[in-house]
C-alpha positions in Angstrom: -40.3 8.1 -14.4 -42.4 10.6 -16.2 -39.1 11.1 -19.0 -39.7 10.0 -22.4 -37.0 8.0 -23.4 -35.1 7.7 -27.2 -32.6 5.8 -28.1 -31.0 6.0 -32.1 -28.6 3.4 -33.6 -25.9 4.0 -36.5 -26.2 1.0 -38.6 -22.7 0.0 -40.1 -21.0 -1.5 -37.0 -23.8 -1.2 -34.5 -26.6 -2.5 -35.9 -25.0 -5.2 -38.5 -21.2 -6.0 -38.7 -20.0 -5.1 -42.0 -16.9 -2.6 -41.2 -14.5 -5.2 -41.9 -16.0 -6.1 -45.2 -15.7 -2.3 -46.4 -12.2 -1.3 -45.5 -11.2 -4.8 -47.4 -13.5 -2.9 -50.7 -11.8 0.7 -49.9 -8.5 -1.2 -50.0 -9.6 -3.5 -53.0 -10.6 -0.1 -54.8 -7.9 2.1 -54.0 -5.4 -0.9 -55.1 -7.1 -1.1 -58.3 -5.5 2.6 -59.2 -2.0 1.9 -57.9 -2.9 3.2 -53.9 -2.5 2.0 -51.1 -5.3 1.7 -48.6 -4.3 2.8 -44.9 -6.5 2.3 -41.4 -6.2 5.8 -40.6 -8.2 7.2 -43.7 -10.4 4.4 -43.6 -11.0 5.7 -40.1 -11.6 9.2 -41.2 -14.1 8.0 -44.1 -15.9 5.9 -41.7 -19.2 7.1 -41.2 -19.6 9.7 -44.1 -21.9 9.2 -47.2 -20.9 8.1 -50.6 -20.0 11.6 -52.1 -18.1 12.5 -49.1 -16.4 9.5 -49.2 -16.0 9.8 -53.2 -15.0 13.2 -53.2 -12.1 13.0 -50.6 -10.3 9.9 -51.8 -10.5 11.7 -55.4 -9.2 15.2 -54.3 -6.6 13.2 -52.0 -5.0 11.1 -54.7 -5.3 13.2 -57.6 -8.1 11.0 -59.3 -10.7 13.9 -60.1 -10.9 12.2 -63.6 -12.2 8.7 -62.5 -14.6 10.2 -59.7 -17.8 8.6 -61.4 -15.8 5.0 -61.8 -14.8 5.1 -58.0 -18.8 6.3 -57.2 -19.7 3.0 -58.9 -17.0 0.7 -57.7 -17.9 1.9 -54.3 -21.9 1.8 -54.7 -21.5 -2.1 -56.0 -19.1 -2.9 -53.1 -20.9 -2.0 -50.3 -24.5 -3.1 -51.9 -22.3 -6.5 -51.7 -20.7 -6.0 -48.1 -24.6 -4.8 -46.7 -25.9 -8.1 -48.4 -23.1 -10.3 -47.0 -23.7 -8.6 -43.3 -24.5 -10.1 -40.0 -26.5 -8.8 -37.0 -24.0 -8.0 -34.1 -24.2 -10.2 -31.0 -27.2 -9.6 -29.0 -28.9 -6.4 -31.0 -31.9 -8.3 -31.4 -32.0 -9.2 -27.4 -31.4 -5.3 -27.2 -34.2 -4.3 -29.4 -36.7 -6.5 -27.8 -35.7 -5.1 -24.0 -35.9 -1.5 -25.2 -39.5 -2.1 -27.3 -40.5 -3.6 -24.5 -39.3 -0.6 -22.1 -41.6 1.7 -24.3 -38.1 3.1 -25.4 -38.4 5.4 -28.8 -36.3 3.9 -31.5 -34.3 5.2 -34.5 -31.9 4.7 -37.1 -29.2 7.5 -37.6 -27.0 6.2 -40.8 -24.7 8.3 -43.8 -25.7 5.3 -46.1 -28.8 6.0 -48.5 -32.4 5.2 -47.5 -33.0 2.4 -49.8 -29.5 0.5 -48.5 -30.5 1.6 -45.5 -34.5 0.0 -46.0 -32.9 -3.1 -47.6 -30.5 -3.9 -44.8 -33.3 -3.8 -42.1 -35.7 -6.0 -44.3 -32.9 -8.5 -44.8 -32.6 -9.2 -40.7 -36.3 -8.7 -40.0 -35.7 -6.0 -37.6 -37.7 -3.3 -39.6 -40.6 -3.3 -37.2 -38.5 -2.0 -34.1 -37.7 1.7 -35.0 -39.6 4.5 -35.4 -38.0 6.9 -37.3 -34.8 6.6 -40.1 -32.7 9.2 -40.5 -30.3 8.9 -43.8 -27.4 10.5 -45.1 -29.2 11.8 -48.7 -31.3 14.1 -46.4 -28.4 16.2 -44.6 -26.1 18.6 -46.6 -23.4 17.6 -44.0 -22.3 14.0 -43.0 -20.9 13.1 -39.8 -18.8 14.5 -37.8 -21.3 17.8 -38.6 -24.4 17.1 -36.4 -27.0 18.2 -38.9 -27.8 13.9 -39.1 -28.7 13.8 -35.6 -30.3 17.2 -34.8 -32.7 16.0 -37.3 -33.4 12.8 -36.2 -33.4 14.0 -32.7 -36.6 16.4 -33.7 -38.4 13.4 -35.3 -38.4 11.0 -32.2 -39.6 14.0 -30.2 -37.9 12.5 -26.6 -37.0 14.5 -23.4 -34.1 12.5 -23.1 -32.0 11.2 -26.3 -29.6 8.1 -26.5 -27.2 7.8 -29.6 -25.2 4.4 -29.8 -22.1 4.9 -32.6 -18.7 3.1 -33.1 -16.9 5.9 -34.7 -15.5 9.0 -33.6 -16.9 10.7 -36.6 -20.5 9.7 -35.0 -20.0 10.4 -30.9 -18.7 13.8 -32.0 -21.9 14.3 -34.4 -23.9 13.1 -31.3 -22.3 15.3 -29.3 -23.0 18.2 -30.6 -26.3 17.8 -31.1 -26.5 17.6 -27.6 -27.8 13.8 -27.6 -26.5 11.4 -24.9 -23.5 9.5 -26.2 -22.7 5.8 -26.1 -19.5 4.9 -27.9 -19.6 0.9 -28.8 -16.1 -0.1 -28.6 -15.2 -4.0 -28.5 -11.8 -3.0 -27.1 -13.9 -1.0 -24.6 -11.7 2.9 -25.0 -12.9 5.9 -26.3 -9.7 7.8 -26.7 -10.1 11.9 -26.6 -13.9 11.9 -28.0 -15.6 11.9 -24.5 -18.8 10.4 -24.8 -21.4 10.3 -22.1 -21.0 6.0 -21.9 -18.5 3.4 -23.3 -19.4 -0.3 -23.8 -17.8 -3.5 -25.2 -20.8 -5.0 -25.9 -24.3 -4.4 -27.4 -26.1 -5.8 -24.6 -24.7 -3.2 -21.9 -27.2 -0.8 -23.4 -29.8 -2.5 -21.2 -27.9 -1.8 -18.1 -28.0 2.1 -18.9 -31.3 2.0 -19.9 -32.2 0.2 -16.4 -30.5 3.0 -14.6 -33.0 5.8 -16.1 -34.6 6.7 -13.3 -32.0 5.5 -10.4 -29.1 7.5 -11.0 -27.2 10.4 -12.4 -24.8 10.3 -15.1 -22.8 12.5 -16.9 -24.6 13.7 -20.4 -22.2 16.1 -21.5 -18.1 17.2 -20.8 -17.2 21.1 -21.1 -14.9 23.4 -19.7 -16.5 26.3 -21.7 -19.9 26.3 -21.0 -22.7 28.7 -21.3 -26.2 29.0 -20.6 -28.8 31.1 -22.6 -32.4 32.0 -20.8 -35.1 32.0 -23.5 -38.3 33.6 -23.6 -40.9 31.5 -23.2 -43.8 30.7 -20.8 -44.9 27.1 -21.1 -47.6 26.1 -19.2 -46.1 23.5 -16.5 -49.0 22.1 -15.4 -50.2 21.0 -18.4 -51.4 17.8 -18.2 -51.8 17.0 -14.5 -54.6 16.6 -12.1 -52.8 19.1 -10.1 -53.9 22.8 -9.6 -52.2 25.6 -8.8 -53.9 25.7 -5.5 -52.7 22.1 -4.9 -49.3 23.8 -5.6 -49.7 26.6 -3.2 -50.8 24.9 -0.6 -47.7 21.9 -0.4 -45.5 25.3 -1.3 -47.1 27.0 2.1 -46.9 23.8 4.3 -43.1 23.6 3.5 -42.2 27.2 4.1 -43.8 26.9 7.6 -41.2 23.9 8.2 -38.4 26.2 6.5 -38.6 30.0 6.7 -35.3 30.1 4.5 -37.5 28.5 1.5 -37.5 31.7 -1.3 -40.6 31.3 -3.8 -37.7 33.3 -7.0 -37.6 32.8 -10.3 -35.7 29.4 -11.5 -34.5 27.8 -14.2 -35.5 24.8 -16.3 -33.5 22.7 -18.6 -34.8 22.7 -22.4 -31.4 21.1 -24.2 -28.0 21.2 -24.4 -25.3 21.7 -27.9 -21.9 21.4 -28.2 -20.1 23.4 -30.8 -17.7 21.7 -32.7 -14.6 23.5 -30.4 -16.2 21.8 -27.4 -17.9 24.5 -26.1 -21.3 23.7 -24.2 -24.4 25.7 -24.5 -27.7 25.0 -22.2 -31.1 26.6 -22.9 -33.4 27.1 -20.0 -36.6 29.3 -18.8 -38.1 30.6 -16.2 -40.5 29.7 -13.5 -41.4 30.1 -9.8 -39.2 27.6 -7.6 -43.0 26.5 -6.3 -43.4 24.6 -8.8 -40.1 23.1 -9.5 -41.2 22.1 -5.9 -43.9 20.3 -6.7 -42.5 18.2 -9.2 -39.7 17.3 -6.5 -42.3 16.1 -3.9 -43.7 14.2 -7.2 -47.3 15.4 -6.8 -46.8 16.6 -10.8 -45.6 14.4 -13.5 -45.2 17.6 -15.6 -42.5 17.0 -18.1 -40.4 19.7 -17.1 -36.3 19.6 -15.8 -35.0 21.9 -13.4 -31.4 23.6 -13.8 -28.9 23.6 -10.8 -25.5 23.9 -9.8 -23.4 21.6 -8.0 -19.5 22.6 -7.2 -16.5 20.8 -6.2 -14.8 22.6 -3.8 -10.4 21.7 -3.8 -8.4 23.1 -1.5 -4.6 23.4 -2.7 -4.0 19.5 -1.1 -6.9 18.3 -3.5 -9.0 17.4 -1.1 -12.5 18.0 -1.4 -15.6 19.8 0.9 -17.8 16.8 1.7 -20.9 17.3 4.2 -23.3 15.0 5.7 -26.7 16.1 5.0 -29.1 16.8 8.1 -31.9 14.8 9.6 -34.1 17.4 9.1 -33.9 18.1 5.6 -36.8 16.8 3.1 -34.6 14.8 0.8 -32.0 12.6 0.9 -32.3 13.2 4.9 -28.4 11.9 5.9 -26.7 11.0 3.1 -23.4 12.2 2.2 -23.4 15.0 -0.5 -20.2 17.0 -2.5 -21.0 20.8 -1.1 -22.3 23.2 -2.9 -25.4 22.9 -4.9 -28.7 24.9 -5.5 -31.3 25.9 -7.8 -30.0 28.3 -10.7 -32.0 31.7 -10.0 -33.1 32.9 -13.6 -30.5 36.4 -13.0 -27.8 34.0 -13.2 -28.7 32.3 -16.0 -26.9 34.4 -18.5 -23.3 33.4 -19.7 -21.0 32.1 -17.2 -22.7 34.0 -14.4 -23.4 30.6 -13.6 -20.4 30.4 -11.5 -21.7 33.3 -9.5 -24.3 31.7 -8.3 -21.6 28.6 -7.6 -20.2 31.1 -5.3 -23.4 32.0 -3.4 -24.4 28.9 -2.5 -20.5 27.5 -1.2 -20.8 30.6 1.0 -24.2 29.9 2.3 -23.8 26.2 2.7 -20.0 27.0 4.5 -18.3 29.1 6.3 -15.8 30.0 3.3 -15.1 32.9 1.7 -15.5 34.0 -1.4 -11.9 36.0 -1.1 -10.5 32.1 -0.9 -11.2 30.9 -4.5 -8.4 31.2 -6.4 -10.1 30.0 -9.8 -13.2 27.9 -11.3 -13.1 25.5 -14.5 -16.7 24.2 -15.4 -16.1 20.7 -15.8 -19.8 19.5 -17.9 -23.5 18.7 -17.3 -25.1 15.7 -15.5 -29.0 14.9 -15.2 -30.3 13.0 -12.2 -32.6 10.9 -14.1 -33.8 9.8 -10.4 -35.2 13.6 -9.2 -35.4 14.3 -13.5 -32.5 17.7 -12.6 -30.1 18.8 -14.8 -26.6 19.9 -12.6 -24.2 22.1 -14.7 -20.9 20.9 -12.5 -18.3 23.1 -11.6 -14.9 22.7 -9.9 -13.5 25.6 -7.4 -10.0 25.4 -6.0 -8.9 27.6 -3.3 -6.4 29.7 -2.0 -5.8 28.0 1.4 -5.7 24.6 3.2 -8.5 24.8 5.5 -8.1 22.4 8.5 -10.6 20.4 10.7 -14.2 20.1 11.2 -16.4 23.1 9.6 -19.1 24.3 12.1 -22.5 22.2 11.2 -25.6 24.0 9.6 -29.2 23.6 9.3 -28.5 21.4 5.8 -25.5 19.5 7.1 -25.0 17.7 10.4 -21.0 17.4 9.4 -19.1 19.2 6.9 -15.4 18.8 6.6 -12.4 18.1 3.8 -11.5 15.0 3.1 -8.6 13.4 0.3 -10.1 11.9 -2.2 -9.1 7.9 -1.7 -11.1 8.8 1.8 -14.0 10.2 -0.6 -13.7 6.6 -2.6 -13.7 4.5 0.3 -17.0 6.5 1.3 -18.7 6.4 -1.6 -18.5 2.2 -1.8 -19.4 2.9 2.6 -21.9 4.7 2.7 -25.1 6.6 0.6 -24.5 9.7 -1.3 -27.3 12.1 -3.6 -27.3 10.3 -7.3 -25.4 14.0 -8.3 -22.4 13.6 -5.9 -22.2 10.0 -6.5 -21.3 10.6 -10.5 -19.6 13.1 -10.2 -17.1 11.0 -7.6 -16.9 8.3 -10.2 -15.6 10.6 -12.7 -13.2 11.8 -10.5 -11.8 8.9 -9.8 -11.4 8.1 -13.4 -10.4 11.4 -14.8 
C-alpha cells in the first residue's frame, strides 16, 4: 500500500474519559446561579472551547454580567475533571498498533494547548502523536471544520482518519472531508453519517487492517459536485519507472484490447462537505496510461484515480448485477454492481458526472438511456485495495426489464436480481471491493 495513512483523536471522551465529570461541573455551575443543567445543552456545548462554551450559557440565561465568574468557575472545573481523568479502555493498545503501523498521529481538541499538553504528560502518551491541533488557534470551534482542515494540512496524509464521540466533532470532520469514525459505546450514530461507528476503542485496529483490502464508504451525499483544477503534477515523480516503461505496458494491453482509449482522466485530490451536506471533489487531469500503470502496480506514484460506479433499480428494486469475464485483466470472474468506468476529464465539471454514469450503463448493457427515469448521487467510496476513488450513483428506471441480458466482452452474465438474492451472493461468492461496499450499505440503509 503506497497510501500514507493519518489518523487524529479528539481528547475529551476518546482519548481520556472525563465527559461525565464535566456535565456533573456544567450542572454544579449552572445550579450555583439558580439553573438547571439539561443533557441536551450539555450535548450542544460538548466539544466547543471555553468562550464558546462561556458565551452561550451567558447569552442563554441572561447572565452577561457574571461572564468572567462563569469563565473562572469553568477554567478550575475542568483543570480538576482533566486531572481526575482516566485513559479509556484499550487507547494505549491502540496507539501502540497504529505507531507500529507507521500510522501518522494527531490530537484534534477545543480545550487549550497547555490543558491539552498537561493531560498527555499525565498518562505518558505524549510521545505517540505528531501533531496537536487546539482550540485557541481556530476562530471557529466545532461543528465549523476550521479545527480539522488545519490539523489535516499539518499531518500532510493522502488518506485522513478522525476518531470523535460528539456530533459536534463527526460533522467538523466531515466537512473537512477527513474520514469519520464516530466512537459510540451504545454503538448508533443517529442522523450524523459518519464514514465508521464503533463501540469500542480497539475496533480502530480492524479499520486500520482493512487499508489496503477493501472499499469503504468515506463520505454520504446526495448533492455532490466535482471541480477539475488546473494543475500538472508530475506522476512519476518518485519511481523507477519511465515513461517508456509506461508506454510500452500501455501498448502491450491495447494489442489484447483495441477498445482501450489512451483520454484524459481524472484523479482524486480531496473531498469537503459544506455544512448543508453538499459534497465537493477536486480532481485533475492525466492520460488514462498512466492511471494504467499504477493499476498493474508497476508505479507506486501517490496518485488516486476518479471513477464512477452506478446502481442500476428497476421499478421492482432489483438491481443490474453482471459477472465479470474471464478475459478481463482484473478481478477476472467476480461478480460486480454494473456500471462503472474511469471519469473522462469533460465530465468532470458539476454534476455532468452522471453523464458519464449514463455512458458507461449503456456501453456495459443493452439499456437505454430513454429508460432512466431519475439519478440521486448517493456519496464517495475509495478502494483502498486498487487506491480509486468511486463517486456512487443510484439510477432507477422506467421499466421492469426481464431475463438474462445478452453477455459482453466485460461480462460473461449480466442480469437483475432482488436484492435478498444480491445478499445471499455477496456472503456466496467474490465481488470487486467497490460493489461489495456499496451492497453492505444497501443492506443497511
Amino acid at each position: 500500500m503506497s497510501t500514507s495513512v493519518g489518523l487524529l483523536f479528539d481528547l475529551d471522551g476518546v482519548i481520556i474519559d472525563s465527559v461525565d465529570s464535566h456535565y456533573l461541573n456544567y450542572v454544579e455551575i449552572l445550579k450555583a446561579h439558580g439553573i438547571v443543567g439539561s443533557k441536551d445543552e450539555f450535548s450542544i456545548l460538548n466539544g466547543k472551547n471555553l468562550n464558546e462554551i462561556v458565551d452561550y450559557i451567558a447569552s442563554t440565561h441572561n447572565l452577561q454580567d457574571i461572564k468572567n465568574e462563569i469563565r473562572s468557575d469553568f477554567e478550575s472545573k475542568f483543570k480538576l475533571s482533566l486531572g481526575e481523568s482516566k485513559l479509556i479502555p484499550g487507547i494505549l493498545e491502540t496507539l501502540d498498533f497504529l505507531k507500529t503501523s507507521k500510522i501518522s498521529l494527531g490530537v484534534v481538541s477545543s480545550s487549550s494547548k497547555k490543558q491539552i499538553d498537561e493531560t498527555l504528560k499525565k498518562h505518558r502518551i505524549s510521545h505517540y502523536f505528531e501533531t496537536i491541533v487546539s482550540g485557541e488557534e481556530v476562530e471557529q470551534a466545532k461543528p465549523n471544520p476550521a479545527i480539522y482542515l488545519l490539523a489535516k494540512k499539518r499531518l500532510n496524509a493522502n488518506l485522513t482518519f478522525a476518531v470523535e464521540d460528539t456530533s459536534n466533532g463527526v460533522i467538523s470532520a466531515n466537512q473537512a472531508g477527513i474520514v469519520t469514525i464516530h466512537y459510540s459505546p451504545q454503538a448508533t450514530s443517529n442522523t450524523i453519517k459518519p464514514a465508521f461507528t464503533i463501540s469500542r476503542i480497539i475496533n480502530i485496529q480492524e479499520i486500520v487492517k482493512s487499508i489496503g483490502k477493501k472499499a469503504f464508504w468515506i463520505a454520504y451525499s446526495p448533492s455532490i459536485e466535482v471541480n477539475l483544477i488546473d494543475t500538472s503534477p508530475k506522476i512519476m515523480e518518485g519511481d523507477n519507472v519511465s515513461d517508456a516503461d509506461a508506454n510500452k505496458l500501455w501498448n502491450a494491453e491495447v494489442l489484447k484490447n483495441s477498445n482501450l482509449k489512451n483520454e484524459m482522466v481524472t484523479l482524486y485530490t480531496g473531498h469537503q462537505k459544506s455544512e448543508a451536506g453538499n459534497l465537493t471533489i477536486e480532481c485533475y487531469e492525466t492520460k488514462y496510461q498512466n492511471v494504467f500503470a499504477k493499476l498493474r502496480k508497476i508505479t507506486d506514484s501517490q496518485i488516486f484515480p476518479l471513477a464512477v460506479s452506478g446502481i442500476v433499480m428497476d421499478p421492482s428494486e432489483n438491481i443490474l448485477i453482471g459477472k465479470r469475464s474471464d478475459r478481463v485483466s482484473e478481478y477476472s470472474e467476480f461478480y460486480e454492481i454494473v456500471p462503472s468506468g474511469a471519469l473522462p476529464a469533460i465530465y468532470a465539471n458539476g454534476s455532468k458526472f452522471i453523464d458519464q454514469m449514463k455512458i458507461e450503463l449503456g456501453e456495459e448493457s443493452p439499456i437505454s438511456q430513454n429508460n432512466i427515469a431519475s439519478t440521486l448521487p448517493l456519496g464517495l467510496i475509495f478502494d483502498s485495495k486498487n487506491e480509486v476513488y468511486d463517486i456512487i450513483v443510484k439510477m432507477y428506471l422506467n421499466s421492469k426489464i426481464s431475463g438474462p441480458l445478452p453477455a459482453s466482452k466485460e461480462y460473461s452474465e449480466l442480469s437483475f436480481v432482488e436484492l435478498i438474492t444480491a445478499y445471499d451472493m455477496l456472503e456466496k461468492f467474490p465481488f470487486v471491493p467497490v460493489s461489495e461496499a456499496i451492497l453492505k450499505h444497501l443492506s443497511t440503509d
